[in-house]
N, C-alpha and C positions, 0 to 999 in steps of 0.2 A: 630838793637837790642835796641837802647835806646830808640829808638821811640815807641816799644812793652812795654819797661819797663814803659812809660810814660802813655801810653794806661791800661794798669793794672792797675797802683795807680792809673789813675780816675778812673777806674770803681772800686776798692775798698772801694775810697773814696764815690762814689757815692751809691754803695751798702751800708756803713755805714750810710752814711746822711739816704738813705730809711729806715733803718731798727729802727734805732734812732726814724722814721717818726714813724710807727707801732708800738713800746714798746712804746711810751708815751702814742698809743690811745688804748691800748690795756689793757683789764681787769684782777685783780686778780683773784683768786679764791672766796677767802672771799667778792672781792665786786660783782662778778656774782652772787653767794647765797644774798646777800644783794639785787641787781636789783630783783632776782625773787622772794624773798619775797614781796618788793614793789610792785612785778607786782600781785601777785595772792592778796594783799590788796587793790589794786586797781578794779581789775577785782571784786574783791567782793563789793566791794566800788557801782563799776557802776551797778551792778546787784542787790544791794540793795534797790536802786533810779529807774532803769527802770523795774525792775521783779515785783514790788507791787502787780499786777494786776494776773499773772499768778502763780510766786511762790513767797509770800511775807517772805525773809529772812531776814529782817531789826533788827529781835532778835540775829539773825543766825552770821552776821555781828557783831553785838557790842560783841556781846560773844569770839569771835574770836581777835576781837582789846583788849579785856579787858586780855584775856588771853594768849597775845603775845606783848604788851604793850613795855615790854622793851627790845624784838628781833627787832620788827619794829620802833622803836625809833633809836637804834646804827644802822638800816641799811639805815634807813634817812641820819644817820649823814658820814657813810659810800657813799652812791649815791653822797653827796654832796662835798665830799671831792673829789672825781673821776670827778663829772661835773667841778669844778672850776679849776683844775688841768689839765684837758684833754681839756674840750668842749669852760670854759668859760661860762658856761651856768646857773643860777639858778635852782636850784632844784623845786623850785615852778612851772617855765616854762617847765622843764622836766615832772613833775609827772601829771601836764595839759596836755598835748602832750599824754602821756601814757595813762590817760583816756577817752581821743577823737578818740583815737586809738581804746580802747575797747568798746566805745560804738557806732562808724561806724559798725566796725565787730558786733558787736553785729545782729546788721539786718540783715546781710546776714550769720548771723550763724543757721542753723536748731536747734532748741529746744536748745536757749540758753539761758533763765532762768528754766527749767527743769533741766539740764546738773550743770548749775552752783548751784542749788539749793541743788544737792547730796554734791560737793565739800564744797558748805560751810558749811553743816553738820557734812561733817569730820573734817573738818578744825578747825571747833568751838569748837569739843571736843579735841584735840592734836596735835600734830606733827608739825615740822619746818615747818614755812609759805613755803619755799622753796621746800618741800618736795610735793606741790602741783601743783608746776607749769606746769606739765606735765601733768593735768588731767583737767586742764582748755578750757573751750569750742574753747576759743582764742589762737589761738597757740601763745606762747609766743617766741618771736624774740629778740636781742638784736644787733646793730652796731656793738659792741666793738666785737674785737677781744680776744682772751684770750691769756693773758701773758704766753711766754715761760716759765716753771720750769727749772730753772736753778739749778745745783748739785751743793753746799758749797762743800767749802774743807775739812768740817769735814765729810761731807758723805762718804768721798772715803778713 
């Protein structure tokens, strides 16, 4: 009997230590909307540098940065607060990583400055950078995990 009792608390302990593991690496809500704004200003980013030729949206782009300016600003500072805390990582090295990502797929994505040329039409004239990421040629991925919602005691 003691020896099961002994067998339980480590695996409690050990299921704690894991889980402990996972909520540090795992995302808010607010900094996932943060990542995929980055990501769809990035994807616009590399399609405005590799698409000149096919669909040149270089106007299409700055319209889009000028008028999301200070959403993508706090989600910079949002990413970077989540790298440093989690990864250990610069956000500079992140957001490089995330553009080499989009411009590999880029080539082996079918009609992906056409694709990306509508998105950043919409995008230029409204709506949260985030509200794009699901329309982007590149399907957008993320490591993190998303943080359990946990119930305050004032919910209940």
């Amino acid at each position: 009997m003691i020896r099961q009792v002994k067998i339980l608390a480590g695996a409690v302990i050990v299921s704690t230590i894991g889980t402990e593991a996972v909520l540090a690496d795992c995302m808010q809500q607010d900094e996932r909307r943060s990542e995929q704004a980055r990501y769809v200003q990035t994807s616009l980013m590399v399609g405005a540098i590799q698409c000149r030729a096919k669909a040149d949206f270089r106007d299409l782009y700055n319209r889009f940065v000028k008028l999301h300016q200070t959403e993508l600003t706090e989600s910079y500072a949002a990413i970077d607060r989540y790298l440093k805390a989690n990864h250990k990582m610069t956000i500079d090295k992140y957001l490089v990583g995330q553009a080499n990502y989009v411009s590999v797929a880029s080539y082996k994505t079918p009609d992906f400055c056409e694709k990306l040329y509508v998105v950043a039409q919409e995008a230029s004239e409204g709506g949260a950078p985030a509200d794009f990421v699901g329309r982007l040629p590149v399907r957008y991925e993320s490591k993190a995990v998303n943080c359990p919602v946990v119930a305050s005691a004032d919910s209940k």
